[in-house]
MMTF fields as JSON, N, C-alpha, C and O atoms, coordinates in Angstrom:
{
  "mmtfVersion": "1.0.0",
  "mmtfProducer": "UNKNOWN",
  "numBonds": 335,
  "numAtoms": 336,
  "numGroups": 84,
  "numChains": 1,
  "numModels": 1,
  "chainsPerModel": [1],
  "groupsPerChain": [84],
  "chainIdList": ["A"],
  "bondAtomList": [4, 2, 8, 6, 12, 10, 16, 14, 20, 18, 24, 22, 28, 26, 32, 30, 36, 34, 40, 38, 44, 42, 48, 46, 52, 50, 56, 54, 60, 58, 64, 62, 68, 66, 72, 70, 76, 74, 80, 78, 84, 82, 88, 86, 92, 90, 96, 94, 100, 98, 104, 102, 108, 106, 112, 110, 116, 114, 120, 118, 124, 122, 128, 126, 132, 130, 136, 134, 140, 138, 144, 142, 148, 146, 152, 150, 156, 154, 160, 158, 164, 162, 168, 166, 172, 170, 176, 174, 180, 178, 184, 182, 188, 186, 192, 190, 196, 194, 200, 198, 204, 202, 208, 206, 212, 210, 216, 214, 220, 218, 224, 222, 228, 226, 232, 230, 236, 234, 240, 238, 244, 242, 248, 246, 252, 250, 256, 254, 260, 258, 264, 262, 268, 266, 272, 270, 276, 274, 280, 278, 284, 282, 288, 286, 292, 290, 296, 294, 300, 298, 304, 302, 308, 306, 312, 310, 316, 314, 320, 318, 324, 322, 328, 326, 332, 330],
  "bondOrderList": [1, 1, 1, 1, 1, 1, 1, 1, 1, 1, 1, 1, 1, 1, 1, 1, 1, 1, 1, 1, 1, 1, 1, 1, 1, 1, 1, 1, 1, 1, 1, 1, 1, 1, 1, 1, 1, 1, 1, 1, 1, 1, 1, 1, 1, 1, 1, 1, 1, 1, 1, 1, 1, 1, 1, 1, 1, 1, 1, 1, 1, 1, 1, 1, 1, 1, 1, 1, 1, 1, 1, 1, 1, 1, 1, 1, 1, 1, 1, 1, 1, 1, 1],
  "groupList": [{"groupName": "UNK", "atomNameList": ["N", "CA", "C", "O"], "elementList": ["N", "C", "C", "O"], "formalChargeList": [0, 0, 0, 0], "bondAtomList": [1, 0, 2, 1, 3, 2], "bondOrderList": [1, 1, 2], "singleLetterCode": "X", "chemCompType": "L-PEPTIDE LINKING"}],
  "groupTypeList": [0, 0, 0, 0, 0, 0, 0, 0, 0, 0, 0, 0, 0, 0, 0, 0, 0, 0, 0, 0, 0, 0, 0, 0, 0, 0, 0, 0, 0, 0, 0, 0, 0, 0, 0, 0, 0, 0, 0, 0, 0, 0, 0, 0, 0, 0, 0, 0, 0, 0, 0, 0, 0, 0, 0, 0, 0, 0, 0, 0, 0, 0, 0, 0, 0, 0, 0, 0, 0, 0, 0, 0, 0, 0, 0, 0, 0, 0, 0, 0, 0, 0, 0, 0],
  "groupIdList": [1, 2, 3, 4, 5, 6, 7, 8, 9, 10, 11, 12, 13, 14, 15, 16, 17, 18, 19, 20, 21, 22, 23, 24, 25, 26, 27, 28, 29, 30, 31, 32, 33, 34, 35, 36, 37, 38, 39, 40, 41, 42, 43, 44, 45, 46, 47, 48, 49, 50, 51, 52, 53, 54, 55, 56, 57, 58, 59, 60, 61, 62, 63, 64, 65, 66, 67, 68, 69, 70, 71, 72, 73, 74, 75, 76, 77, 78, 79, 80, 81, 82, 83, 84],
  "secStructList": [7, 7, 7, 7, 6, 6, 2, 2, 2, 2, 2, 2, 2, 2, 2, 2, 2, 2, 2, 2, 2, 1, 7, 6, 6, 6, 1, 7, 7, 1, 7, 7, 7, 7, 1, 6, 2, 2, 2, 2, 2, 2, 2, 2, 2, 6, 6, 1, 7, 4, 4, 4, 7, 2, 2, 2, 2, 2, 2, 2, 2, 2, 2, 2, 2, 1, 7, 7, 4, 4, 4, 6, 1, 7, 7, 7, 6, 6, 2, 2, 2, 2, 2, 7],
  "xCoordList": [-15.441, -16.583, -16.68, -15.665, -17.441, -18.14, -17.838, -17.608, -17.798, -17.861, -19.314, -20.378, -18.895, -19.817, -20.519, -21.412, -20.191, -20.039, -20.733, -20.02, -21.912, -22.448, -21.995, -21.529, -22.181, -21.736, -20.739, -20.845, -19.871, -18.759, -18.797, -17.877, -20.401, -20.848, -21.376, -20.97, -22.668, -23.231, -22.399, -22.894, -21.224, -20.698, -19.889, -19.021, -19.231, -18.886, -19.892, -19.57, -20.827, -22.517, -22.833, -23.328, -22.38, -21.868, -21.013, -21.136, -19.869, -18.898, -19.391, -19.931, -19.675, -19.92, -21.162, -21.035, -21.971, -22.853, -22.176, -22.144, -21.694, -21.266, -20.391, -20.686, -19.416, -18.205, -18.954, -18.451, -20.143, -20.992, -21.866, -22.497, -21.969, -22.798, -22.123, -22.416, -21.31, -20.376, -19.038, -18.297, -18.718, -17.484, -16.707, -17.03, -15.512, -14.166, -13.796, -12.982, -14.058, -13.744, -14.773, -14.708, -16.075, -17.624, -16.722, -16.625, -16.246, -15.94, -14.822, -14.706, -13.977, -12.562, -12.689, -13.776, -11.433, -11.659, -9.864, -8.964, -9.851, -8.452, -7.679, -6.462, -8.615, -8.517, -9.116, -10.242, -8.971, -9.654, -9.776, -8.714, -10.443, -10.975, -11.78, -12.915, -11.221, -12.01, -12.301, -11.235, -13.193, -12.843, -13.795, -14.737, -12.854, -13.438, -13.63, -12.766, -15.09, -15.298, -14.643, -13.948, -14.832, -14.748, -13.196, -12.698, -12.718, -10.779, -10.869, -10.025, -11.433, -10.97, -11.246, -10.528, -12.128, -12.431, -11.955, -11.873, -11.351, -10.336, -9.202, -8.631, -8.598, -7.333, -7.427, -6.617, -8.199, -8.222, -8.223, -7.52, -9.224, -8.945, -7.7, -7.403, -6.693, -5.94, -4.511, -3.371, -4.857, -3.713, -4.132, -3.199, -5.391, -5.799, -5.917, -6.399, -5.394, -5.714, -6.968, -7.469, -7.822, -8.601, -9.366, -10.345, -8.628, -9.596, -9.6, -9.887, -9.333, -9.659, -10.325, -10.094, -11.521, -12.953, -13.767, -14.516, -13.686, -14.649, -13.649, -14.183, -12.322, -11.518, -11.66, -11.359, -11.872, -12.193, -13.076, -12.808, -14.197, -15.358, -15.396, -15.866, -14.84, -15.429, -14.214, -14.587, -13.241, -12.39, -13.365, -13.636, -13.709, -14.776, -15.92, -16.126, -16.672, -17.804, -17.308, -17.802, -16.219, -16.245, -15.324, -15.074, -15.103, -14.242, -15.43, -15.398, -16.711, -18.164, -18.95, -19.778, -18.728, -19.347, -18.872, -19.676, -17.733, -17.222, -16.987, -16.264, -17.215, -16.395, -17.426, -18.585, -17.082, -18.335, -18.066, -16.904, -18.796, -18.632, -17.063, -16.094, -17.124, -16.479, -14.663, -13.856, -14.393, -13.413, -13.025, -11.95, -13.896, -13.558, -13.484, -12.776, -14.261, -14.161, -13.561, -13.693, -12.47, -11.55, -12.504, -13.264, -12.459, -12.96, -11.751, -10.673, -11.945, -10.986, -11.113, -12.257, -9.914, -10.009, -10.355, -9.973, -11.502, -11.872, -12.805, -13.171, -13.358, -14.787, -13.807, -12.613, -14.709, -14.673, -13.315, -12.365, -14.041, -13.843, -11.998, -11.2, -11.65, -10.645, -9.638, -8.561, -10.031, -9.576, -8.426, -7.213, -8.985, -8.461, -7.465, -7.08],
  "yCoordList": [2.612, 2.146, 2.931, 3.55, 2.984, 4.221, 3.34, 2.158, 3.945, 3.103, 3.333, 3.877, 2.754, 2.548, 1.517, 1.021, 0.898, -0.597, -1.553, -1.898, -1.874, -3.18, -2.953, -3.842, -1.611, -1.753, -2.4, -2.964, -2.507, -3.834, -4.828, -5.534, -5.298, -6.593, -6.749, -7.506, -5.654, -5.559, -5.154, -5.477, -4.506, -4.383, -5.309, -4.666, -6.639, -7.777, -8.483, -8.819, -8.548, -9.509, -8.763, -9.219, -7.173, -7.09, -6.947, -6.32, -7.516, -7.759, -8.617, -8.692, -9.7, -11.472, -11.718, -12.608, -11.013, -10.941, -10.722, -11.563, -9.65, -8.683, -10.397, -11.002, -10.815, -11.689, -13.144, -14.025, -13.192, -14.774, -14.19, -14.97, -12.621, -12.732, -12.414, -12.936, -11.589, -11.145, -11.545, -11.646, -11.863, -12.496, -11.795, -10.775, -11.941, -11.323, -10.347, -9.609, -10.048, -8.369, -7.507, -6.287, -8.381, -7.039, -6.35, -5.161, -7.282, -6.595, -5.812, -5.089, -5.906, -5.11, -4.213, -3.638, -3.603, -2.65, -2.05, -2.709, -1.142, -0.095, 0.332, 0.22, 0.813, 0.924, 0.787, 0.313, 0.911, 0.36, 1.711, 2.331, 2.144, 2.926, 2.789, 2.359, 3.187, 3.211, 3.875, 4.247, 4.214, 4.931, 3.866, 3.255, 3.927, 3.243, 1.728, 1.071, 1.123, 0.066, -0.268, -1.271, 0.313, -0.186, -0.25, -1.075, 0.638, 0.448, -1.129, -1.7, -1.917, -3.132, -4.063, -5.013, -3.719, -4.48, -4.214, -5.101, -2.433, -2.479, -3.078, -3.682, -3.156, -3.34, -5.073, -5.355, -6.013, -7.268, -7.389, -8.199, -6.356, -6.677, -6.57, -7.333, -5.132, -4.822, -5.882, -5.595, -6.969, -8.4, -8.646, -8.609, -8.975, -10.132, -9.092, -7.97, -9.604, -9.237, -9.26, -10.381, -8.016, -7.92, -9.411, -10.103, -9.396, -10.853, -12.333, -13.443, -12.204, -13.102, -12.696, -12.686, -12.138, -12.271, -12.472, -11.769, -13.937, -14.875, -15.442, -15.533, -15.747, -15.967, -14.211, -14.052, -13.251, -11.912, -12.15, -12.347, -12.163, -12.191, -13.217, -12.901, -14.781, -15.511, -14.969, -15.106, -14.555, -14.111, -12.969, -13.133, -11.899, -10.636, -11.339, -10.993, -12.321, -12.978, -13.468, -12.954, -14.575, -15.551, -14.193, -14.373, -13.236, -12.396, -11.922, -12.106, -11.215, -10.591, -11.481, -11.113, -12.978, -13.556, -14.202, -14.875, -14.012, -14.248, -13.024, -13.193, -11.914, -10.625, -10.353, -10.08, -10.413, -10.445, -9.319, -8.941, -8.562, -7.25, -7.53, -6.777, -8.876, -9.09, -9.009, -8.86, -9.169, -9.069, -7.418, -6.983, -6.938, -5.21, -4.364, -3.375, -4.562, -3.863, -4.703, -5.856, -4.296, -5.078, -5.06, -4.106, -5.724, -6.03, -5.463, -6.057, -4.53, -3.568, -4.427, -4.748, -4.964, -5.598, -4.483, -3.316, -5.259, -4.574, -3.584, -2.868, -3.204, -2.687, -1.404, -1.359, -0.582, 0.636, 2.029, 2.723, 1.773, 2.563, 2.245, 3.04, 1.029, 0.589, 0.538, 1.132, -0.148, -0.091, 1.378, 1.195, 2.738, 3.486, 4.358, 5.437],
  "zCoordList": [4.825, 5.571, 6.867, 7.187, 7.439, 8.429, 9.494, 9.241, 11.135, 12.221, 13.114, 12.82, 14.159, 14.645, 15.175, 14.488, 16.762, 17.222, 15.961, 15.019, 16.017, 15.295, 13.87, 13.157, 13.49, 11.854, 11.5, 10.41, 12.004, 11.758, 11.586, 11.173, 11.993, 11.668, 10.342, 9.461, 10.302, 9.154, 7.97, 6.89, 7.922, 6.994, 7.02, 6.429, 7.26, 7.352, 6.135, 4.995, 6.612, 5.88, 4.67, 3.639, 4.994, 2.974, 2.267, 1.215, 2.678, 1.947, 1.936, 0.832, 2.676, 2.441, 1.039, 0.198, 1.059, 0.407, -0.915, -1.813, -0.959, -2.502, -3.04, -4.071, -2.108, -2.812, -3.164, -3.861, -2.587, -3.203, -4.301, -5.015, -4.529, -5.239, -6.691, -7.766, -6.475, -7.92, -7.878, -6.901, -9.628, -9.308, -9.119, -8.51, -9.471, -8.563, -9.354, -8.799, -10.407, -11.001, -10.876, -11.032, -10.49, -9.966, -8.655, -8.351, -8.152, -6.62, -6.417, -5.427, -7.299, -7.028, -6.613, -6.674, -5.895, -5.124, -5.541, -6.061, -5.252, -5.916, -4.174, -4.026, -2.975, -2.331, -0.58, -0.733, 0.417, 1.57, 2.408, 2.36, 2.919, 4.58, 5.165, 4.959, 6.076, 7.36, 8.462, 8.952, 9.1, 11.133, 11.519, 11.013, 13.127, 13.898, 13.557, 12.976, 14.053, 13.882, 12.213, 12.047, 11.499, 10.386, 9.851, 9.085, 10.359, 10.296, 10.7, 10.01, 11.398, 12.02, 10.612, 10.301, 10.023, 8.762, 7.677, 6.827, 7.327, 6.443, 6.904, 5.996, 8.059, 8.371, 7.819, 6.935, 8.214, 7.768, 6.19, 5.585, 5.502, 4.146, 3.345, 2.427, 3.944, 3.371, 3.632, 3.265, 4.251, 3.861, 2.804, 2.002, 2.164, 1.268, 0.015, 0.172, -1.347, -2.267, -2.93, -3.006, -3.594, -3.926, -4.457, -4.175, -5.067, -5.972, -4.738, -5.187, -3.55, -2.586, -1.985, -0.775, -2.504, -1.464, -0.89, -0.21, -1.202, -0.324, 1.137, 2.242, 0.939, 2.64, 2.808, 3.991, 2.405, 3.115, 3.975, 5.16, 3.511, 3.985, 4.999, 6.092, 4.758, 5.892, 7.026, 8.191, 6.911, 7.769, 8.865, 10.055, 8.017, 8.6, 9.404, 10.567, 8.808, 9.264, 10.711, 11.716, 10.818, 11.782, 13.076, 14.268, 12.418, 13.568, 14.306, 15.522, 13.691, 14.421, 15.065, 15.899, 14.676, 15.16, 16.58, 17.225, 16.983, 18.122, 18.635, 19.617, 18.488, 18.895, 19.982, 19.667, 21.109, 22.226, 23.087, 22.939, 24.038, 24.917, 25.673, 25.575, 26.471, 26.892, 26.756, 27.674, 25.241, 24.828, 24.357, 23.946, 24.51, 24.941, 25.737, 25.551, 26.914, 28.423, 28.893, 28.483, 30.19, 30.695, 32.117, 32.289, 32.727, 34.225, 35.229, 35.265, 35.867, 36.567, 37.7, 38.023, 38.524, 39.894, 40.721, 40.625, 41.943, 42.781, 42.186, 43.118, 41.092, 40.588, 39.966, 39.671, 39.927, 38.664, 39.698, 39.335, 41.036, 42.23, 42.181, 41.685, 42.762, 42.891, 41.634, 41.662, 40.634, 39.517, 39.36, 39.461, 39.117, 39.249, 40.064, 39.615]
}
């Protein structure tokens, strides 16, 4: 899977999609990659065995849906200037 900030989301919403919509041998998968944003979503899949794709997915889902700016830029004391 490709990176690229939001795509991590959207490719979250299709895995979620693919695993409600086909059953569990449509979806198999042999192997996982990733860069970037999307390493964060192989790295989660590659705990869960293929044929558990629906706790994949809500795992991927409920991680984008809390994953906010905030929890990625750190707030440097004393501003950007000081910080350094």
């Amino acid at each position: 899977m490709s990176g690229g900030a939001n795509r991590g989301a959207y490719e979250a919403g299709a895995v979620h999609g693919l695993s409600n919509l086909l059953n569990g041998t449509d979806a198999y998968y042999d192997v996982v990659t990733g860069v970037s944003t999307g390493s964060l979503n192989k790295a989660a899949m590659s705990v869960w065995t293929p044929n558990q794709a629906k706790p994949i997915a809500d795992l991927l889902i409920n991680f984008w849906r809390f994953f906010t700016r905030d929890k990625v830029f750190l707030e440097l004391p004393g501003g950007l200037k000081e910080g350094f």
